[in-house]
VORO-395979 format. One line per 5 residues: number of its first residue (from 1); their letters; for each residue x, y, z of C-alpha. Coordinates in Angstrom, 1 decimal, padded with zeros to 4 digits. Last residue first. Layout:
N
NUM> a> X,Y,Z  ...
//
This chain:
421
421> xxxxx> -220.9,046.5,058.6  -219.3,043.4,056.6  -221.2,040.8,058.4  -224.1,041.8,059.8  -224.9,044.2,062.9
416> xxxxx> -226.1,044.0,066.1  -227.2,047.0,068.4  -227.9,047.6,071.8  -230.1,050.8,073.5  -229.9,052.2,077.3
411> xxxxx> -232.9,055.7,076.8  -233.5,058.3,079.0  -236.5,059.6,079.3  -236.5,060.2,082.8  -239.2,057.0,082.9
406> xxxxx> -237.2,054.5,081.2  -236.5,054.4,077.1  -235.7,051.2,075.6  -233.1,051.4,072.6  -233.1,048.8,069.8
401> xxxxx> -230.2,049.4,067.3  -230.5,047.3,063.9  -228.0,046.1,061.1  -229.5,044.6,058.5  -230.2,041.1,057.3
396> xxxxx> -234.2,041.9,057.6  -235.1,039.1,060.1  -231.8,037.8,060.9  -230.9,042.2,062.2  -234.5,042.2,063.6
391> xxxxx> -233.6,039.1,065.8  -230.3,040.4,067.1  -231.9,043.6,068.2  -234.8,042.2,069.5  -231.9,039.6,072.2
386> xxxxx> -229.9,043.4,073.0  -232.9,045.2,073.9  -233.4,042.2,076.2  -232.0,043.5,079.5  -232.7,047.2,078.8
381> xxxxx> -236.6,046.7,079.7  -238.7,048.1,077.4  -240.4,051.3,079.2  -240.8,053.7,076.5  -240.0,052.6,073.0
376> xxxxx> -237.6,052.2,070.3  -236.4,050.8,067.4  -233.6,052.1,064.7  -233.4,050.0,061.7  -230.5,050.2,059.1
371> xxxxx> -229.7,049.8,055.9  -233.7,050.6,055.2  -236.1,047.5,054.1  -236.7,047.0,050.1  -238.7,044.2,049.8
366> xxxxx> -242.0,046.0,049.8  -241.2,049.6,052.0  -239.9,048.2,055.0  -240.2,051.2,058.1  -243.5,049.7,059.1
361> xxxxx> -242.1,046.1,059.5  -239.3,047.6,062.0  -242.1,049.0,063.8  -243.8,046.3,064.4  -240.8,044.0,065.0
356> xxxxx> -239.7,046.1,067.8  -243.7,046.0,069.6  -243.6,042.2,069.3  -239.8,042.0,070.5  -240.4,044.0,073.5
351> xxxxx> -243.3,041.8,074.2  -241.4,038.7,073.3  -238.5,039.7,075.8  -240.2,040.7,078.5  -242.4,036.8,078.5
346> xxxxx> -238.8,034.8,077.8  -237.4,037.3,080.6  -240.3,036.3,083.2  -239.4,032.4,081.9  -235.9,032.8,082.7
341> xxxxx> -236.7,034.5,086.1  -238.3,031.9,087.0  -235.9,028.8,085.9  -232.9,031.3,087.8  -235.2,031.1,091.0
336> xxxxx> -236.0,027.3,091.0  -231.8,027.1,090.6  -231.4,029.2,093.1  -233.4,027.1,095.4  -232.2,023.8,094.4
331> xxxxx> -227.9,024.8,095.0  -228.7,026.2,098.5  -230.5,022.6,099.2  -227.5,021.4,097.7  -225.1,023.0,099.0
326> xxxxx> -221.9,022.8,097.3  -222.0,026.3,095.4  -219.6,027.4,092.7  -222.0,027.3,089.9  -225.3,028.8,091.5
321> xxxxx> -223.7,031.4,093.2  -221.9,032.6,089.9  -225.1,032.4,088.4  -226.8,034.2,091.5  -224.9,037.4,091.6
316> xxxxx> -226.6,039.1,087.9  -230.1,039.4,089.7  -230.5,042.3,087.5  -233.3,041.0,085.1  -230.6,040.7,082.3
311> xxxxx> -228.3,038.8,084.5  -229.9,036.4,086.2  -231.3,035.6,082.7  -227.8,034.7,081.4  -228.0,031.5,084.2
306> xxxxx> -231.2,030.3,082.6  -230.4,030.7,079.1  -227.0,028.9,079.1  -229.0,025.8,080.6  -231.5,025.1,078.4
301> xxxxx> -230.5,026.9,074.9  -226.7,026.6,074.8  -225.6,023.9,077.2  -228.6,021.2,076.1  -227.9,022.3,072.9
296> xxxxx> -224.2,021.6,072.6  -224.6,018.0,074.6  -226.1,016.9,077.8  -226.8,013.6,077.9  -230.7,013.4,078.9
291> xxxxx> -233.2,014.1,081.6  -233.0,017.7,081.3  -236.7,019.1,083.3  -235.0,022.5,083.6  -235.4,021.6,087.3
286> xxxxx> -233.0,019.1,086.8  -230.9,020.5,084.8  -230.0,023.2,086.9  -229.4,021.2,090.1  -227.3,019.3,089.0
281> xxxxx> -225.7,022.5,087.3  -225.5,023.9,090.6  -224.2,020.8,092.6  -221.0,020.1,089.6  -220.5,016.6,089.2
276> xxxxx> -223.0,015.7,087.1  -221.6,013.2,085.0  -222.6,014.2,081.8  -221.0,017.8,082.2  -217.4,015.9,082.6
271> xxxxx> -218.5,014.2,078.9  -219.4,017.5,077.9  -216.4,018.8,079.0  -214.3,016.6,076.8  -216.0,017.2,073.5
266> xxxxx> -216.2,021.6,074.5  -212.7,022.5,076.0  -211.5,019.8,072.7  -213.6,021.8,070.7  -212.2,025.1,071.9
261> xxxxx> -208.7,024.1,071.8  -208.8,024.0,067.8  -212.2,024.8,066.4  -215.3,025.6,067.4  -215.4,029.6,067.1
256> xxxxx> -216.7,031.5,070.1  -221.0,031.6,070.8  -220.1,032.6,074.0  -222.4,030.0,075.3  -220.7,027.4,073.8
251> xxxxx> -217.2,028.2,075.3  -219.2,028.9,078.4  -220.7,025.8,079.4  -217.4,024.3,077.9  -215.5,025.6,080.5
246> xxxxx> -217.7,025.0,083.2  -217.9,021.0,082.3  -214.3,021.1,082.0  -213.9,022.1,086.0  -213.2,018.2,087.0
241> xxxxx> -210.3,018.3,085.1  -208.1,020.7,086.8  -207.9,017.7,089.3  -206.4,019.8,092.3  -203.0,019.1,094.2
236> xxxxx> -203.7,017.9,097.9  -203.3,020.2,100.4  -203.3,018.5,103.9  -200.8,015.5,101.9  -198.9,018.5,100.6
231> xxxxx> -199.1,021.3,098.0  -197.5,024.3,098.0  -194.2,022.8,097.2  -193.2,026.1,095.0  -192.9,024.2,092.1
226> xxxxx> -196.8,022.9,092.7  -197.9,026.6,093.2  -196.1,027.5,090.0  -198.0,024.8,087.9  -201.6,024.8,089.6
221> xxxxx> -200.9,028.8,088.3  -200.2,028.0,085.0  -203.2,025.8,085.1  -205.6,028.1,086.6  -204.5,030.3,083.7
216> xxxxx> -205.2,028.0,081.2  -208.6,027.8,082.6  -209.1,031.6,082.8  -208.3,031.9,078.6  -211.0,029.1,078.4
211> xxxxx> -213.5,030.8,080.7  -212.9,034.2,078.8  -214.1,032.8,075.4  -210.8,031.0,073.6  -210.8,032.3,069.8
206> xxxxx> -207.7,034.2,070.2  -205.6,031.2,070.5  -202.3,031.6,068.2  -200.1,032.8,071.1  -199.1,035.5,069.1
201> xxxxx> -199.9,038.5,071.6  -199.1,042.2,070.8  -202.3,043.3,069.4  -204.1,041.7,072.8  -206.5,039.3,071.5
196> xxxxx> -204.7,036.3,074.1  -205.5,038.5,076.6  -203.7,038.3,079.9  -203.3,041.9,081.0  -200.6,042.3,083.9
191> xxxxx> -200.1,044.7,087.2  -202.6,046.9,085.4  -202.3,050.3,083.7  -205.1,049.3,080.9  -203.9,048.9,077.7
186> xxxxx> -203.0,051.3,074.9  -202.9,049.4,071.3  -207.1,048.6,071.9  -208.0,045.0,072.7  -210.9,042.9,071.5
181> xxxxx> -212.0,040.7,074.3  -210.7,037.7,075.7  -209.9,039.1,079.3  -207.9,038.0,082.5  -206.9,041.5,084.0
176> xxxxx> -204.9,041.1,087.2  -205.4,044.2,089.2  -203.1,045.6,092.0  -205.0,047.3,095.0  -203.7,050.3,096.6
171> xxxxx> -207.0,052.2,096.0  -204.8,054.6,093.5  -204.6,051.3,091.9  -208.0,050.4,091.5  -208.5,054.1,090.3
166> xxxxx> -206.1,053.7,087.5  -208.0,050.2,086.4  -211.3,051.8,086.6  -210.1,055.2,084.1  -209.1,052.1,081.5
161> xxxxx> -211.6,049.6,082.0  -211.1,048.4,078.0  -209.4,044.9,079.1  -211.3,045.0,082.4  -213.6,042.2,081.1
156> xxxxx> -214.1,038.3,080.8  -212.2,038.3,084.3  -210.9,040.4,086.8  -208.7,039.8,089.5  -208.5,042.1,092.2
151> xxxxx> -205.6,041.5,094.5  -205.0,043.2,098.2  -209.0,043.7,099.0  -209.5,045.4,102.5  -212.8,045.1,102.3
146> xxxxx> -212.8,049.4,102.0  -210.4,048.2,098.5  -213.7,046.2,097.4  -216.1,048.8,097.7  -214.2,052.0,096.3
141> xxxxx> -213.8,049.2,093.0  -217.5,048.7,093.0  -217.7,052.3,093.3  -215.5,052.9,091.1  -216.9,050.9,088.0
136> xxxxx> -215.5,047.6,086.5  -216.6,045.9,083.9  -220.5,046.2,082.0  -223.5,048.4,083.9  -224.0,049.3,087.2
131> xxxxx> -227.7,050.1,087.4  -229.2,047.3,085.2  -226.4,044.7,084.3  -225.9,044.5,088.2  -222.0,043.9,088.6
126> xxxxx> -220.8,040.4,089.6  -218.0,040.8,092.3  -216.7,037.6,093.9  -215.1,037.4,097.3  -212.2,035.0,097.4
121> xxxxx> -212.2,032.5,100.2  -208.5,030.6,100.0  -207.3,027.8,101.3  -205.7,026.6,097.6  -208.9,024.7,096.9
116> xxxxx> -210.9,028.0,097.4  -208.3,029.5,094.4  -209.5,026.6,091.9  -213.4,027.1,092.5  -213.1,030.6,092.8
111> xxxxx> -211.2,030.5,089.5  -213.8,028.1,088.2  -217.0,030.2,089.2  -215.5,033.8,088.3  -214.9,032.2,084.8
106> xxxxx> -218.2,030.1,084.1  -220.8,033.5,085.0  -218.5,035.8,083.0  -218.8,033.2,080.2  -222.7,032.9,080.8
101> xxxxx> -223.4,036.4,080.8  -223.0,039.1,083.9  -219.3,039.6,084.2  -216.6,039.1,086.6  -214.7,040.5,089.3
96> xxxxx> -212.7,038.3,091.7  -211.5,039.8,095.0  -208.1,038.0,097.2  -207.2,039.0,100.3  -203.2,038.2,100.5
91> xxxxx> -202.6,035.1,102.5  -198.9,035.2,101.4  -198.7,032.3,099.3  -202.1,032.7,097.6  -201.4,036.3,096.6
86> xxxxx> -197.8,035.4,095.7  -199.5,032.7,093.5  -201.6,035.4,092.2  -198.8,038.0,091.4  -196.6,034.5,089.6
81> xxxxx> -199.7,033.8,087.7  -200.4,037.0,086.4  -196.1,037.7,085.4  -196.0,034.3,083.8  -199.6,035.1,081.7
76> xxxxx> -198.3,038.6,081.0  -198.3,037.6,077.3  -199.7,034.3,076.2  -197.2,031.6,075.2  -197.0,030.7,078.7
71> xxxxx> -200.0,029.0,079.1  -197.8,026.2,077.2  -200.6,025.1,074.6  -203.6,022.8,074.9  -204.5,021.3,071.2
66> xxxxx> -203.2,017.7,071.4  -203.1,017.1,074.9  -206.5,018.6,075.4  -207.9,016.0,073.3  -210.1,016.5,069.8
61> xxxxx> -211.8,013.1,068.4  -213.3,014.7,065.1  -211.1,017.5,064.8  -207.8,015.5,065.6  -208.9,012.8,063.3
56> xxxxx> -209.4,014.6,060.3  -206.3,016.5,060.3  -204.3,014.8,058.1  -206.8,014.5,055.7  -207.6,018.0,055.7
51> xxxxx> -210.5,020.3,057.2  -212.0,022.8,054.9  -215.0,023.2,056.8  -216.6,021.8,053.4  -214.5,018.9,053.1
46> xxxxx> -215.4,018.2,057.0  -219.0,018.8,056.3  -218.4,016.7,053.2  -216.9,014.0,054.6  -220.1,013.9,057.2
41> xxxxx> -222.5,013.3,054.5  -220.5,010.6,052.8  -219.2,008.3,055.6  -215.6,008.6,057.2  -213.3,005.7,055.9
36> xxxxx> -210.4,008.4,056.3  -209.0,008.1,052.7  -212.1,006.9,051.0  -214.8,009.6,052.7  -212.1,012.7,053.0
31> xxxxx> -211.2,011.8,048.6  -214.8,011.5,048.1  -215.2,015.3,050.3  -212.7,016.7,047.7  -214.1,015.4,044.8
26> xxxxx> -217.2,017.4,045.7  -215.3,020.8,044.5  -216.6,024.0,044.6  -218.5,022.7,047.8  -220.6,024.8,050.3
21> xxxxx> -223.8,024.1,048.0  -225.3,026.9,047.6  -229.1,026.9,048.3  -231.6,029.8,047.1  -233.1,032.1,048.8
16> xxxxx> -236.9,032.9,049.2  -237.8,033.2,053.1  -239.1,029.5,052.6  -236.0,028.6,050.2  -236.2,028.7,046.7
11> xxxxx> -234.5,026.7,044.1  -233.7,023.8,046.1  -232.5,021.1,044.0  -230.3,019.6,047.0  -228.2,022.9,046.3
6> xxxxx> -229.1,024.8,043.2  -226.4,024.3,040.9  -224.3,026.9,039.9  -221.2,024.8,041.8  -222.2,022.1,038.8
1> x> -221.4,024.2,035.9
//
């Protein structure tokens, strides 16, 4: 039958598999090629993404108009926005807290962005990955409410923060939780959760990272703020527009589905990315040495990479920094700093990796490795136990923890796993 054929005639790959062709059915990528005048080879990525005639266009040449839904649609988004307008309105001190990554990074920078062009100076909270660890602790929280902080607003976490949530509001601050993250039945007590993976959300657009979720936010809240005739000749309405190239920085570098809203956050960003707009990411690529369009790689492995590792070496403040800065000078030297520590964790990470791999090779007995590898040693550094994990896991298609031990002997580990486990 042909769908037992090897794929291109491939019989064995390198690491010894064979091909499959995607395709039960190559009469469905003709029918994509004739109907939509769309060459061979690409019908049949389309064909085999399962994408239908009628659809072909949208996917290929995706807009905002077409995909963007009424912010609405999520749950607690009306209440959110109409706390942070009343925030904005009222001169309330306003506290961002983010995450370390990429999408963290993208999310704190935009909504800082979008709330500095509303008058106001939001202070931004990145946690250190090292000491402090993921979301919101107390003494972050303790922190913020001695600042005199009215709102906190966090995003691409605070979903799960249950005991830092309660302790917020014993601080007299409300929370705003903006968050993509799986979501348990019992949420948070916050003044409103916008999630669109809450379990009792149907807005259809689970797949957004945390920067996409924040976006549609921004414009709910560009939406209320223009209702309520904030905006005047001395205030001039934003271009929500010129923030696309942050969103689609962390789209990719969330590694979230490409499909629906996502690819248009991604096609148009690009093109806002290719302008160079932003001072940071001028800056970025430039002494990244990118001196062509940026596209999906260029975001994903040059400068994803570089803002990420001001995170796993515990310099987690300077992405955000980076991003939402309009200096350039300011702009240059953080960006010199980020290119260091990138190569510092490219030179952690392959020793950690080295010594991981080692012993991950020991444990295989011929070409039967263990369901599951468990790596360790004294003194890898916890930022990248997370990267060795990942790369035993492709190596041996199992899942694998990787746990670095400090000098108390205590050890801060990551696992990945496959699909299915």
């Amino acid at each position: 039958m042909w769908e037992n054929r090897c794929f291109l005639g491939i019989e064995s790959s390198v690491t010894g598999r064979s091909w499959q062709a995607r395709l039960a059915d190559p009469e469905v990528a003709r029918t994509l090629a004739l109907r939509c005048d769309l060459p061979e080879l690409l019908a049949r990525v389309l064909a085999g993404r399962n994408i239908a005639v009628s659809d072909v266009q949208a996917y290929l040449q995706p807009t905002l108009k077409q995909h963007m839904p009424d912010p609405v649609t999520l749950v607690d988004a009306d209440k959110a926005a109409n706390r942070i307008v009343e925030a904005v309105l009222n001169n309330e001190k306003i506290a961002i807290f983010g995450d370390y990554d990429v999408d963290g990074a993208t999310s704190s920078a935009l909504l800082k962005l979008f709330l500095q062009t509303a008058g106001k100076s939001p202070q931004v909270y990145i946690p250190d990955r090292l000491t402090e660890g993921y979301g919101p602790n107390t003494q972050a929280l303790d922190d913020l409410a001695q600042a005199g902080i009215d709102l906190l607003i966090t995003v691409d976490c605070g979903v799960a923060a249950h005991e830092s949530i309660a302790h917020a509001q014993r601080q007299k601050m409300d929370v705003v939780i903006i968050d993509h993250h799986l979501a348990d039945e019992q949420l948070p007590n916050a003044h409103s959760i916008v999630n669109p993976n809450r379990q009792d959300d149907l807005s259809g657009v689970g797949y957004l990272a945390a920067v996409g979720v924040t976006f549609l936010m921004v414009a709910l809240i560009t939406r209320k703020l223009r209702e309520s005739g904030f905006y005047s000749n001395s205030t001039p309405e934003p271009d929500l527009l010129q923030w696309l190239d942050l969103v689609a920085l962390g789209t990719i570098c969330d590694v979230v589905p490409l499909i629906g809203l996502n690819r248009a956050f991604v096609t148009q960003g690009l093109k806002v990315l290719g302008r160079r707009q932003n001072t940071g990411l001028r800056a970025l690529a430039d002494v990244a040495g990118l001196d062509r369009k940026p596209d999906t790689y260029a975001a994903g492995f040059i400068l994803g990479p570089r803002i990420n590792a001001a995170g796993r070496l515990g310099h987690s403040h300077l992405g955000v920094e980076l991003l939402s800065s309009d200096d350039s000078s300011q702009a240059g030297a953080i960006a010199s700093e980020l290119h260091e520590l990138n190569r510092q964790r490219r030179d952690i990470e392959q020793a950690v990796l080295d010594q991981a791999l080692a012993q991950a090779e020991a444990e295989t007995s011929g070409s039967h490795p263990p369901p599951v590898f468990i790596c360790s040693g004294d003194g890898w550094h916890s930022g990248v136990v997370g990267i060795a994990a990942g790369r035993i896991k492709d190596r041996f298609k199992r899942p694998a923890f990787v746990i670095g031990f400090d000098t108390k002997g205590e050890g801060t580990g990551s696992g990945r796993s496959i699909t299915g486990v």
